[in-house]
Every structure is written in structure tokens, then in C-alpha cells.
Predicted model as a PDB file, atoms N, CA, C, CB and O in Angstrom, pLDDT in the B-factor column:
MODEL        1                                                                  
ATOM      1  N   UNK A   1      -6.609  52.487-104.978  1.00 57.00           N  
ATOM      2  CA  UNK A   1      -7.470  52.073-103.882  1.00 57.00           C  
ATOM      3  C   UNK A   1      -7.918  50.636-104.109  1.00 57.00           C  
ATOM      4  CB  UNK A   1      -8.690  53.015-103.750  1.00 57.00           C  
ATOM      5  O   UNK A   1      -8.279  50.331-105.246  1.00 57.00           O  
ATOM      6  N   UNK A   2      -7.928  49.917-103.349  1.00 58.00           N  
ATOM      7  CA  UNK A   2      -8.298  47.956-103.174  1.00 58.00           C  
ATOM      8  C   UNK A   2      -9.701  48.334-103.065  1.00 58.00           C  
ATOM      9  CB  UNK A   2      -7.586  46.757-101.449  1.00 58.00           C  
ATOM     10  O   UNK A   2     -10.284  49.271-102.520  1.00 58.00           O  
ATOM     11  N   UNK A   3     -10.102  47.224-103.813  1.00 70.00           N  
ATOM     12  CA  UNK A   3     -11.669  47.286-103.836  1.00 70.00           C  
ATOM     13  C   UNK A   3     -11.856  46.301-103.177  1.00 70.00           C  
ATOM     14  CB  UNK A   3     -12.469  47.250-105.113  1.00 70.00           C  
ATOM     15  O   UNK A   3     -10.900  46.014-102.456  1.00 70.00           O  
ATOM     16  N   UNK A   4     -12.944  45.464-103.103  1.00 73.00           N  
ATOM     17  CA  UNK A   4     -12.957  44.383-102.317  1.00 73.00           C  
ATOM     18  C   UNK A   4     -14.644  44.255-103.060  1.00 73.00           C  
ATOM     19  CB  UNK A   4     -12.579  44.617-100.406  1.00 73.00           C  
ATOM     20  O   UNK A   4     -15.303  45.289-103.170  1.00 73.00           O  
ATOM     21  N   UNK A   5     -15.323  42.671-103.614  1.00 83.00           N  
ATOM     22  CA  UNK A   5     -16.304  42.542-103.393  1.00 83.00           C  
ATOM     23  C   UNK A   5     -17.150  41.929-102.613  1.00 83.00           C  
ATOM     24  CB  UNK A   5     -16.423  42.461-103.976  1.00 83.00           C  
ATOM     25  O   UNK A   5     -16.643  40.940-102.086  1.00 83.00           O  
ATOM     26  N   UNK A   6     -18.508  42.168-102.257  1.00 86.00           N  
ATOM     27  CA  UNK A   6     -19.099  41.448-101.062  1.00 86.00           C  
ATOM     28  C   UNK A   6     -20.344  41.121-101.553  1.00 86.00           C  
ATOM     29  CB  UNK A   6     -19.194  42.252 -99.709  1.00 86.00           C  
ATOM     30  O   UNK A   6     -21.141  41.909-102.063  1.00 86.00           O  
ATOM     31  N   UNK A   7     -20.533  39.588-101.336  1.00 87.00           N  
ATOM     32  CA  UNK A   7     -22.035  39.181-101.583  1.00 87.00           C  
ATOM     33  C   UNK A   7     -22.486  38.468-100.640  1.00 87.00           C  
ATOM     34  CB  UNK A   7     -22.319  38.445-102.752  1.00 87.00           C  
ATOM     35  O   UNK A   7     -21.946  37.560-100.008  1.00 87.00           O  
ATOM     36  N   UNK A   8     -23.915  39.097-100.541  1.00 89.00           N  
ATOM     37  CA  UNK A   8     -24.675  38.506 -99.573  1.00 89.00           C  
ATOM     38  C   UNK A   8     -25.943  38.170-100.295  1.00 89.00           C  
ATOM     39  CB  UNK A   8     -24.860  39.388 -98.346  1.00 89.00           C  
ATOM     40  O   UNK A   8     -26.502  38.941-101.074  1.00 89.00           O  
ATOM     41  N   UNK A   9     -26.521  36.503 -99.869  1.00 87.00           N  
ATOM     42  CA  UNK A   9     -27.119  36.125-100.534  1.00 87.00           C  
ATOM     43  C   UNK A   9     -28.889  36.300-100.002  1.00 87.00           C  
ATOM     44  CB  UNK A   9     -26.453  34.945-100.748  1.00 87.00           C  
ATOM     45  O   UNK A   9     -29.111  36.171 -98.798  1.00 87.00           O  
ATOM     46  N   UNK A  10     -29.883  36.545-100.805  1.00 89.00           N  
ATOM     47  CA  UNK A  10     -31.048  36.970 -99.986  1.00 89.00           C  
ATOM     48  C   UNK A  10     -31.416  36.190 -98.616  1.00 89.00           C  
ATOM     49  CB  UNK A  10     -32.223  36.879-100.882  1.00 89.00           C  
ATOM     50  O   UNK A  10     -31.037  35.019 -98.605  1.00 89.00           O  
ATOM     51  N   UNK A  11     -31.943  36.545 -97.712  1.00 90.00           N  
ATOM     52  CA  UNK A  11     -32.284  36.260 -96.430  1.00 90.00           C  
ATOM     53  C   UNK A  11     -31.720  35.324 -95.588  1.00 90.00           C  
ATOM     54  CB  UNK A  11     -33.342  36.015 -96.436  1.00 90.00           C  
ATOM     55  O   UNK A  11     -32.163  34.562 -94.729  1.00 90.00           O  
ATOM     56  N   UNK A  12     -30.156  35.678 -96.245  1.00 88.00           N  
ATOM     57  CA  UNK A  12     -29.238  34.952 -95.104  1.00 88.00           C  
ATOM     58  C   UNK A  12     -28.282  36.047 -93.896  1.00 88.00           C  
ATOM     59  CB  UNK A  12     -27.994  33.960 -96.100  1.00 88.00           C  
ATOM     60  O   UNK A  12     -28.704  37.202 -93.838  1.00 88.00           O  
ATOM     61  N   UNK A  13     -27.686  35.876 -93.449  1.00 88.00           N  
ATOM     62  CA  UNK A  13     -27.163  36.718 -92.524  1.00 88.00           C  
ATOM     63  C   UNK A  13     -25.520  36.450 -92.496  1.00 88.00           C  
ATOM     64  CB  UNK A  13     -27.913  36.464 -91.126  1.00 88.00           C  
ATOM     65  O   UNK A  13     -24.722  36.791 -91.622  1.00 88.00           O  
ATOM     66  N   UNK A  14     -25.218  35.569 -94.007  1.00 89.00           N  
ATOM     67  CA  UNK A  14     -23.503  35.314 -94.126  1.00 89.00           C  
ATOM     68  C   UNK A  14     -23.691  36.396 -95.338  1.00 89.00           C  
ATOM     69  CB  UNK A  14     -22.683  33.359 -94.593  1.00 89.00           C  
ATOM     70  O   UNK A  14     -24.604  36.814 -96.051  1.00 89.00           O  
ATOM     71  N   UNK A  15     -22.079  36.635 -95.122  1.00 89.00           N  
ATOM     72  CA  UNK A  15     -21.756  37.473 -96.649  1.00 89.00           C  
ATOM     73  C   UNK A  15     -20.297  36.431 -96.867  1.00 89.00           C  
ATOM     74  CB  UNK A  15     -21.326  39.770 -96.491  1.00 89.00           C  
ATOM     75  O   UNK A  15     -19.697  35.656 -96.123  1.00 89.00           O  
ATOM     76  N   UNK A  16     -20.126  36.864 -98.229  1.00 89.00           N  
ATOM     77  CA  UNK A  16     -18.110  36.159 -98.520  1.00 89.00           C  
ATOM     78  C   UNK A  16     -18.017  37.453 -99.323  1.00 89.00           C  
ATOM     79  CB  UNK A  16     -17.564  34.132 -99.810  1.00 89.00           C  
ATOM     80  O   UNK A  16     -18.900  38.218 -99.712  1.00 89.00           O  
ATOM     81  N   UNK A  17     -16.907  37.472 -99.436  1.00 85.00           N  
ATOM     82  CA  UNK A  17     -16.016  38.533 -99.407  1.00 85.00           C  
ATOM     83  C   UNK A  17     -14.837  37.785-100.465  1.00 85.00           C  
ATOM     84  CB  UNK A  17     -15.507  38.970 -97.701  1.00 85.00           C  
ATOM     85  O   UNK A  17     -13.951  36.944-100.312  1.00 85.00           O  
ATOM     86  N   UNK A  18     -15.472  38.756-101.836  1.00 86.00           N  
ATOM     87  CA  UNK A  18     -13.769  37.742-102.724  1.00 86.00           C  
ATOM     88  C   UNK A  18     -12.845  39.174-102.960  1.00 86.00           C  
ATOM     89  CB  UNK A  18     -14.182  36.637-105.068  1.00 86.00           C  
ATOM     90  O   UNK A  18     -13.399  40.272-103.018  1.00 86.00           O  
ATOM     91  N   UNK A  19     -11.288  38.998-103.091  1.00 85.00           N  
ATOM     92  CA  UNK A  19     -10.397  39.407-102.918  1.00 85.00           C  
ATOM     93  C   UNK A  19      -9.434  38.800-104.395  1.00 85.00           C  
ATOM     94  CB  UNK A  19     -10.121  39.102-101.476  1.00 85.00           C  
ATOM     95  O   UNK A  19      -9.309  37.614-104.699  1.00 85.00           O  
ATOM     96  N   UNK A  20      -9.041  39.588-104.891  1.00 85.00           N  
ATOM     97  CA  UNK A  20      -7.716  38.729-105.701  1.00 85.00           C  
ATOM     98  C   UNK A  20      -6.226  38.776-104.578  1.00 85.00           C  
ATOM     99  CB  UNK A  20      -7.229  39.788-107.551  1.00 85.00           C  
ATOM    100  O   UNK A  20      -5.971  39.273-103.481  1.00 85.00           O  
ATOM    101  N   UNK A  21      -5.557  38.015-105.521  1.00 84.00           N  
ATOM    102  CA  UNK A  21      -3.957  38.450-104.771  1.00 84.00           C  
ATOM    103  C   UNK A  21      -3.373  39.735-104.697  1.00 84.00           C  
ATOM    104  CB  UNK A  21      -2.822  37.816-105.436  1.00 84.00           C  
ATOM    105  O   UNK A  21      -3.005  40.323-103.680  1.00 84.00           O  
ATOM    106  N   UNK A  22      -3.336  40.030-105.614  1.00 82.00           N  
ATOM    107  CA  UNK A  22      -2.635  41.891-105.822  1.00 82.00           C  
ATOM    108  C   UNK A  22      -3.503  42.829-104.603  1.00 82.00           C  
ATOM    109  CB  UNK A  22      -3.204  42.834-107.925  1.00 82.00           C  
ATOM    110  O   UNK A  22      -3.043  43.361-103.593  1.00 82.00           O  
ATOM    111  N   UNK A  23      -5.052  42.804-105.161  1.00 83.00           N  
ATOM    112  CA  UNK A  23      -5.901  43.638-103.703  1.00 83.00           C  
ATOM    113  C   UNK A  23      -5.093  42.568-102.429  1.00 83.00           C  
ATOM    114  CB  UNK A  23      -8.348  43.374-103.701  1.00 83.00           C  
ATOM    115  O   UNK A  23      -4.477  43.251-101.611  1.00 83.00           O  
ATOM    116  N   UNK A  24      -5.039  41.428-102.233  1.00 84.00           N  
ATOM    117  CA  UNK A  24      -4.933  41.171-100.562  1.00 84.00           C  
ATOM    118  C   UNK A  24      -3.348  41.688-100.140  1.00 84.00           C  
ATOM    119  CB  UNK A  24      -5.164  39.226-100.110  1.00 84.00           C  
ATOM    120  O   UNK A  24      -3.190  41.797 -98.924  1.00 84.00           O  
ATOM    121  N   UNK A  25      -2.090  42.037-101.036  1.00 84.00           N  
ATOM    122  CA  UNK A  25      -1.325  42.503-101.049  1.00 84.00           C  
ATOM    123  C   UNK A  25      -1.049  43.996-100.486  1.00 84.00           C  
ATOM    124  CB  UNK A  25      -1.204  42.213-101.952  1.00 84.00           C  
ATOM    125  O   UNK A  25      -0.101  44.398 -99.812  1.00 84.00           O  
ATOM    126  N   UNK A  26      -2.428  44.844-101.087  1.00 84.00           N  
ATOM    127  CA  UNK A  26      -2.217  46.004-101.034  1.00 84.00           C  
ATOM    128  C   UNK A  26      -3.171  46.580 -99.896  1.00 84.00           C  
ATOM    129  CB  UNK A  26      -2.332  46.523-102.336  1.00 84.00           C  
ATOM    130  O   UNK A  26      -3.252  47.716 -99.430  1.00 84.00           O  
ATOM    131  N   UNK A  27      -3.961  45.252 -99.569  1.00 84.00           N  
ATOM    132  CA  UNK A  27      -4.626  45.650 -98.151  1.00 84.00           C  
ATOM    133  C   UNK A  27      -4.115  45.269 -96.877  1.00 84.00           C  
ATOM    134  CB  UNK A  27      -5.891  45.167 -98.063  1.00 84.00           C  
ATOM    135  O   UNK A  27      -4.337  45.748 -95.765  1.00 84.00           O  
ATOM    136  N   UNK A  28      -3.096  43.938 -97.382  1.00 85.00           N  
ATOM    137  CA  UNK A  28      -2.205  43.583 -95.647  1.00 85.00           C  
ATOM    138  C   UNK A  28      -0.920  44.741 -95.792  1.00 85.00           C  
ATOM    139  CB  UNK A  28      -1.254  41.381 -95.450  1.00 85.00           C  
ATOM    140  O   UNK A  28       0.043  44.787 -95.026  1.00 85.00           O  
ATOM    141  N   UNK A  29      -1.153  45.654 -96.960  1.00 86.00           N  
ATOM    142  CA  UNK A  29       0.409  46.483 -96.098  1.00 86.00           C  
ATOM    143  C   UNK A  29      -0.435  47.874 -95.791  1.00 86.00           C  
ATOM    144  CB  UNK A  29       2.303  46.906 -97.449  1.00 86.00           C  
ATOM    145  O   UNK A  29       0.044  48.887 -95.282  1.00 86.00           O  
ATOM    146  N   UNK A  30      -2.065  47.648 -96.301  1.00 87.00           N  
ATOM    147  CA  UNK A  30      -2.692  49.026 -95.514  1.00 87.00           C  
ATOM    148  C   UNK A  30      -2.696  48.598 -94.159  1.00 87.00           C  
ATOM    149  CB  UNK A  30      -4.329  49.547 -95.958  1.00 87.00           C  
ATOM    150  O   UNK A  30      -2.478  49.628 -93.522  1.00 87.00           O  
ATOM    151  N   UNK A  31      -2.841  47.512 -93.246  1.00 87.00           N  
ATOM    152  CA  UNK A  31      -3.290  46.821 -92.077  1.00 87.00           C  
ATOM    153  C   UNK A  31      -2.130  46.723 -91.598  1.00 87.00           C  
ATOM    154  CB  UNK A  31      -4.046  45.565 -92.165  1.00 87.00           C  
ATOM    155  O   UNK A  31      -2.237  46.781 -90.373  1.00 87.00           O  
ATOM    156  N   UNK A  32      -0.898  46.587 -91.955  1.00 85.00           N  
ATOM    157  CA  UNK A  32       0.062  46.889 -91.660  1.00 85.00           C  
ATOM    158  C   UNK A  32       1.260  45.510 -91.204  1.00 85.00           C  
ATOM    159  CB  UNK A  32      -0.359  47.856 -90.756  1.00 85.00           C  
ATOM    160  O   UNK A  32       2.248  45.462 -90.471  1.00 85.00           O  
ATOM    161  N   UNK A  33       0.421  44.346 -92.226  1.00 84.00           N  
ATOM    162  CA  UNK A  33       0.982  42.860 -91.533  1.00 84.00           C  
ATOM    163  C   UNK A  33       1.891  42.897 -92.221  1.00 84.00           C  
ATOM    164  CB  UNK A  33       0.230  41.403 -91.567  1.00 84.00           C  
ATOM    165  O   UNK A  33       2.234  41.782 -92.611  1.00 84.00           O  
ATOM    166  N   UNK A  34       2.792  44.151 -92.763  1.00 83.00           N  
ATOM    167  CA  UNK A  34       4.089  43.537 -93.528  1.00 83.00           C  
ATOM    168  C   UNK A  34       5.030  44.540 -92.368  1.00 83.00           C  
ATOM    169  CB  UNK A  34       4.286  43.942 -95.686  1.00 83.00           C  
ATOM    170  O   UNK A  34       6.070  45.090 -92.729  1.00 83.00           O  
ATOM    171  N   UNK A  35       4.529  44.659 -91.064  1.00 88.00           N  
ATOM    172  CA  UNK A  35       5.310  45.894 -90.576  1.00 88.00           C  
ATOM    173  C   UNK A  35       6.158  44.824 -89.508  1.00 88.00           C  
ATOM    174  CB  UNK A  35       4.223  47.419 -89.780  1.00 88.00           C  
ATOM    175  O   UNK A  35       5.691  43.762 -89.097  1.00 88.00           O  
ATOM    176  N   UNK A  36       7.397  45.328 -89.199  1.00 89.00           N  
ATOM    177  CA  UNK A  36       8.654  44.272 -88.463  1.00 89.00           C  
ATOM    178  C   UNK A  36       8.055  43.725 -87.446  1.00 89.00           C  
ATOM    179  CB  UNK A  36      10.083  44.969 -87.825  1.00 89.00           C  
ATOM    180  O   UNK A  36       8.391  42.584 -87.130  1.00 89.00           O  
ATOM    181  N   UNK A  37       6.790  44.576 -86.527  1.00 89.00           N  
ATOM    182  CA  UNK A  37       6.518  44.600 -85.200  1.00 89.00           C  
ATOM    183  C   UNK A  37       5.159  43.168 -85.058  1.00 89.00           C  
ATOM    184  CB  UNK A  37       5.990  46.416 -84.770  1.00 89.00           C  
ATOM    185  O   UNK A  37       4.999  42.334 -84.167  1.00 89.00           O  
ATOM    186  N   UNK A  38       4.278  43.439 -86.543  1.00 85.00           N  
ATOM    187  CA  UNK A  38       4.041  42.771 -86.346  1.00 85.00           C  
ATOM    188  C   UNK A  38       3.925  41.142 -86.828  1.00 85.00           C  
ATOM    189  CB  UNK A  38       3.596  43.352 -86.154  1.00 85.00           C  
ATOM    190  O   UNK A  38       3.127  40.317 -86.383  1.00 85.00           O  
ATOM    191  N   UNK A  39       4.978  40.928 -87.888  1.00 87.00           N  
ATOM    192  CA  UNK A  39       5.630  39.534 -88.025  1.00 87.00           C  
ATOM    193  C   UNK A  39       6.493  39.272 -86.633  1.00 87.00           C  
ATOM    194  CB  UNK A  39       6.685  39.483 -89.457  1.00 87.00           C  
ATOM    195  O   UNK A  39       6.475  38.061 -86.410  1.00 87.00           O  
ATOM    196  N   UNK A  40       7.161  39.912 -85.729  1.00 92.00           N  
ATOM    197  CA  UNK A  40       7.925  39.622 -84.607  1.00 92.00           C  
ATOM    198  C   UNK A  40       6.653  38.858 -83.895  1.00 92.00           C  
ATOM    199  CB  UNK A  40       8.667  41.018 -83.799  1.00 92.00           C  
ATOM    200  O   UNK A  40       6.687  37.676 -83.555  1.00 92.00           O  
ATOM    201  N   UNK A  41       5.248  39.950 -83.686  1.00 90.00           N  
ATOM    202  CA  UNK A  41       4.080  39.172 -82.852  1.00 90.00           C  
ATOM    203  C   UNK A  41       3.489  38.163 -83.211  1.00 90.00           C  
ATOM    204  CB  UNK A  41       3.084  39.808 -82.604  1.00 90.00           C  
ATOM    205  O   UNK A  41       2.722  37.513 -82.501  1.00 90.00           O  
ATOM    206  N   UNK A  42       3.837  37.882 -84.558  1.00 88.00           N  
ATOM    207  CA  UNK A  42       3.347  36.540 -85.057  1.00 88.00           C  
ATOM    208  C   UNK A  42       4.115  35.306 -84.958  1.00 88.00           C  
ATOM    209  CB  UNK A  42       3.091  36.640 -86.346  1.00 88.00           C  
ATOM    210  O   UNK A  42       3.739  34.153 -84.745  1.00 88.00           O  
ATOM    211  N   UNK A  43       5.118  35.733 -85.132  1.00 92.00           N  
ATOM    212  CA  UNK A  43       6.488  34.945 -84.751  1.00 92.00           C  
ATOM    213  C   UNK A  43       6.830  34.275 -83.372  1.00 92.00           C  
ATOM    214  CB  UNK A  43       7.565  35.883 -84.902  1.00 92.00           C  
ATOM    215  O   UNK A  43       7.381  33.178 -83.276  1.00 92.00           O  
ATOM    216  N   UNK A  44       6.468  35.007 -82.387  1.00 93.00           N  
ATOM    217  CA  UNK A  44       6.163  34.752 -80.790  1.00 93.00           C  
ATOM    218  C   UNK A  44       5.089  33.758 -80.470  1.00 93.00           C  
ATOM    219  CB  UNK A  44       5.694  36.088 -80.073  1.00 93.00           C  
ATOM    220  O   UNK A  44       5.164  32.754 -79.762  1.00 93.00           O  
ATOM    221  N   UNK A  45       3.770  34.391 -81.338  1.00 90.00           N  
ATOM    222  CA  UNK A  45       2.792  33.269 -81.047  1.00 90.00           C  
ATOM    223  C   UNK A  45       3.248  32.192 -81.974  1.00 90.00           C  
ATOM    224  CB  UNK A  45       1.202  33.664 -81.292  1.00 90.00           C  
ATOM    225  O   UNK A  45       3.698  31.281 -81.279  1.00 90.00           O  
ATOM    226  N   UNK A  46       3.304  31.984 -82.884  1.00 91.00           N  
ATOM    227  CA  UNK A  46       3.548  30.652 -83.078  1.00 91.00           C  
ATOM    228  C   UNK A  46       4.478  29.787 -82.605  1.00 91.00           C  
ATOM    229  CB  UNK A  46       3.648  30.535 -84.043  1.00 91.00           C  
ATOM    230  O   UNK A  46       4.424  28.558 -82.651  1.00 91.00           O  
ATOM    231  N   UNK A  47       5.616  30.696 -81.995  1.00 93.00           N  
ATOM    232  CA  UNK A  47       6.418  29.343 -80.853  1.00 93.00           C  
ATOM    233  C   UNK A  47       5.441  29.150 -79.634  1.00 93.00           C  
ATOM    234  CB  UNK A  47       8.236  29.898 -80.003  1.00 93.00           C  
ATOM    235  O   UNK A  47       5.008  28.123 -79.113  1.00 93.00           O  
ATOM    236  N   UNK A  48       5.272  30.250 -79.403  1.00 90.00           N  
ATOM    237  CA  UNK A  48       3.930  29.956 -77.969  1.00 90.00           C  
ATOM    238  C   UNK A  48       3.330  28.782 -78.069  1.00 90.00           C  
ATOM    239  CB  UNK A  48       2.494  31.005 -77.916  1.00 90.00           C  
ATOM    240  O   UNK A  48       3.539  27.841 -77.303  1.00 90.00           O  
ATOM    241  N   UNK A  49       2.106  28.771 -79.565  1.00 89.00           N  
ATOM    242  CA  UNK A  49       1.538  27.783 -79.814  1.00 89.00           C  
ATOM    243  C   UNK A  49       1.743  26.446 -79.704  1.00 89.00           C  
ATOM    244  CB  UNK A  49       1.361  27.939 -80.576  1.00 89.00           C  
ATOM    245  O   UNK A  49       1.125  25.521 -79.176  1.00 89.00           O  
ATOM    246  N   UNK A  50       3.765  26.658 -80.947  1.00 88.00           N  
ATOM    247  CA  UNK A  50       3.782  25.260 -80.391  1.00 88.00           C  
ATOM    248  C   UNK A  50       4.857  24.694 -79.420  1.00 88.00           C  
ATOM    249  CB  UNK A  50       3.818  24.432 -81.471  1.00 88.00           C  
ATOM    250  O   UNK A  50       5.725  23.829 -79.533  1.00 88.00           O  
ATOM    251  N   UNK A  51       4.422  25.591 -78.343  1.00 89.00           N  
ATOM    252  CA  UNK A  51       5.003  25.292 -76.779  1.00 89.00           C  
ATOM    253  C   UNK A  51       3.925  24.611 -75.947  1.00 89.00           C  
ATOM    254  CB  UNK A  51       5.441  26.755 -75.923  1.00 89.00           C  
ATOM    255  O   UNK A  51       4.106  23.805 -75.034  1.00 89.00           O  
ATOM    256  N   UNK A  52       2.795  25.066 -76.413  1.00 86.00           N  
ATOM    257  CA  UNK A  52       1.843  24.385 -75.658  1.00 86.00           C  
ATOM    258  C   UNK A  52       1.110  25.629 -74.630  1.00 86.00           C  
ATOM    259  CB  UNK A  52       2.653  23.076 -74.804  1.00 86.00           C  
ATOM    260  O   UNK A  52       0.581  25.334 -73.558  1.00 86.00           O  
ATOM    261  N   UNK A  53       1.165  26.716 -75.034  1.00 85.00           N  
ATOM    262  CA  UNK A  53       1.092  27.873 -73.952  1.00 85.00           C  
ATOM    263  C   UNK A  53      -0.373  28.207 -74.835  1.00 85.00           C  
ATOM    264  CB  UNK A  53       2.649  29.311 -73.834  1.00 85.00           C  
ATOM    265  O   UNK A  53      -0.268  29.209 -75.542  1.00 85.00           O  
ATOM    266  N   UNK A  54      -1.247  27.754 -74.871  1.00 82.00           N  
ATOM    267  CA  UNK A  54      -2.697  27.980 -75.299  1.00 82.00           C  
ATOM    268  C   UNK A  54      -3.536  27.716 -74.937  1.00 82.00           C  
ATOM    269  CB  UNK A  54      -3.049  27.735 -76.071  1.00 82.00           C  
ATOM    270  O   UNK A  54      -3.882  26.689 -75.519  1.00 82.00           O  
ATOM    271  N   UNK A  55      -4.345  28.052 -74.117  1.00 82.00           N  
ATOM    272  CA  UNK A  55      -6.064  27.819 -73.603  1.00 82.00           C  
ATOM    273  C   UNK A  55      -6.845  28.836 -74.728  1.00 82.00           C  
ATOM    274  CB  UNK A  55      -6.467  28.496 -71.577  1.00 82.00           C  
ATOM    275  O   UNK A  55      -6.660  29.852 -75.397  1.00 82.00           O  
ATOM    276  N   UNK A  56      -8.246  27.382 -74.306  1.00 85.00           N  
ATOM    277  CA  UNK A  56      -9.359  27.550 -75.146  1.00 85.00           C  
ATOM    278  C   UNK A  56     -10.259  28.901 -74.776  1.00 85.00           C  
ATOM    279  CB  UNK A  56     -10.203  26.234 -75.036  1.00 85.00           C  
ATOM    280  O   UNK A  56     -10.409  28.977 -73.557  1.00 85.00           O  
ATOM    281  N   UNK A  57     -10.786  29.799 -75.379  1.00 87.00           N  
ATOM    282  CA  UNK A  57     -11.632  31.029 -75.056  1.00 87.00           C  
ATOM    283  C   UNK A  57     -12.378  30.677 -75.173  1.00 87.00           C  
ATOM    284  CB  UNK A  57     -11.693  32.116 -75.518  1.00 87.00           C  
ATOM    285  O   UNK A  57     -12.320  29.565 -75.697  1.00 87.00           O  
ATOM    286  N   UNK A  58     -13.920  31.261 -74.801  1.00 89.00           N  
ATOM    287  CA  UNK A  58     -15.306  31.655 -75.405  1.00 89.00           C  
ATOM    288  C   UNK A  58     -15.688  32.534 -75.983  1.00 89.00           C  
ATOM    289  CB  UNK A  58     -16.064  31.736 -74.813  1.00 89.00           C  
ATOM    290  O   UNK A  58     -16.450  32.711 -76.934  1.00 89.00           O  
ATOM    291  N   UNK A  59     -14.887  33.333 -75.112  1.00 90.00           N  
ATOM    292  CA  UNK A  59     -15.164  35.411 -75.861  1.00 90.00           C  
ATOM    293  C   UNK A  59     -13.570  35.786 -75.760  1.00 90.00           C  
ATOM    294  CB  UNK A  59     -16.470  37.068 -74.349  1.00 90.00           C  
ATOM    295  O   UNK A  59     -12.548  35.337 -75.241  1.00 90.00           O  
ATOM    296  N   UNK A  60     -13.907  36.669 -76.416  1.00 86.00           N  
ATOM    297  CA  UNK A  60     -12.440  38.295 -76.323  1.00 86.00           C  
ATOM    298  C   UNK A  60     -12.773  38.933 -75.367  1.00 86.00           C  
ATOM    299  CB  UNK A  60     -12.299  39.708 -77.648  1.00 86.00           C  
ATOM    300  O   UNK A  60     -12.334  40.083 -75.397  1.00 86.00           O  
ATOM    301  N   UNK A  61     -13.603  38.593 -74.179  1.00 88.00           N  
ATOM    302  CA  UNK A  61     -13.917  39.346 -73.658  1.00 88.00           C  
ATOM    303  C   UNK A  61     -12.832  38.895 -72.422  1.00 88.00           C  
ATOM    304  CB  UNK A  61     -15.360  39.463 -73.637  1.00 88.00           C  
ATOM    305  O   UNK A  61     -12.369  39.767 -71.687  1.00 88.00           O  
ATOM    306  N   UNK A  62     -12.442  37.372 -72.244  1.00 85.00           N  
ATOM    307  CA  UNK A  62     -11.799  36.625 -71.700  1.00 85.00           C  
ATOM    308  C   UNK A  62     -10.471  37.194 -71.864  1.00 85.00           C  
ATOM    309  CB  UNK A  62     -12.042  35.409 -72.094  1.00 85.00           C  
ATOM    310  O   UNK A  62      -9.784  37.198 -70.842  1.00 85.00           O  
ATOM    311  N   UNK A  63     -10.008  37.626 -72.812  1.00 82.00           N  
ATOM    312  CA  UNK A  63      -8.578  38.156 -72.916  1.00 82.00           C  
ATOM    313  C   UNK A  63      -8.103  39.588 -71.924  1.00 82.00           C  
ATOM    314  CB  UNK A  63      -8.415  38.538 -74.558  1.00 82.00           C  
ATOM    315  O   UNK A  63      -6.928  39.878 -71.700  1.00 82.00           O  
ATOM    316  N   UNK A  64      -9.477  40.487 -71.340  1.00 75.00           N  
ATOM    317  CA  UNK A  64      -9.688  41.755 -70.596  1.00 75.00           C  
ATOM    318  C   UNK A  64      -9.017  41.327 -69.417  1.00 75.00           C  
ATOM    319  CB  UNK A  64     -11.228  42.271 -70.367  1.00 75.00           C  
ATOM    320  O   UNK A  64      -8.924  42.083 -68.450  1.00 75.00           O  
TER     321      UNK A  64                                                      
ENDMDL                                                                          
END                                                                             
């Protein structure tokens, strides 16, 4: 099981989050970014990107 640690520092409202390599390994193939479907979707956007096919958001709500 990947552990992950998290510190948050008193009376702030950021945390960071440290990770080694081996855990970020064994958590992008729990998330599933080593799966064909979605390097193909990553692969798409970045020609998208640099096609020029990108407007600026405010929210995700904009993407609905």
C-alpha cells in the first residue's frame, strides 16, 4: 500500500504533500495513467494544445 505524507502547517489552509518516486509509481498505475486509453487522451491534448485549440476557463464548471 503507497503511503503518502501530508503536512499542514498551523493556521494555514495549504498542505504539501511529499511522495517519493517508487510511491508516485505505484499510485499513477492505481489512477490508472499507465492505462493505453489514457496516454492516447493525453496524447490528443497535447497536439490540441499545440494546435492552438485552447481557451482560457474560470471554473470546471465551464466545461458542463
Amino acid at each position: 500500500m503507497t503511503t503518502l505524507t501530508i503536512l499542514q502547517k498551523p493556521n494555514s489552509r495549504k498542505i504539501r504533500v511529499d511522495i517519493d518516486l517508487d510511491q508516485w509509481e505505484k499510485l499513477a498505475d492505481v489512477f490508472g495513467f499507465y492505462q493505453p486509453s489514457f496516454l492516447k487522451t493525453l496524447k490528443q491534448s497535447l497536439k490540441e494544445s499545440g494546435n492552438g485549440k485552447v481557451r482560457k476557463i474560470g471554473s470546471l464548471k465551464e466545461l458542463g
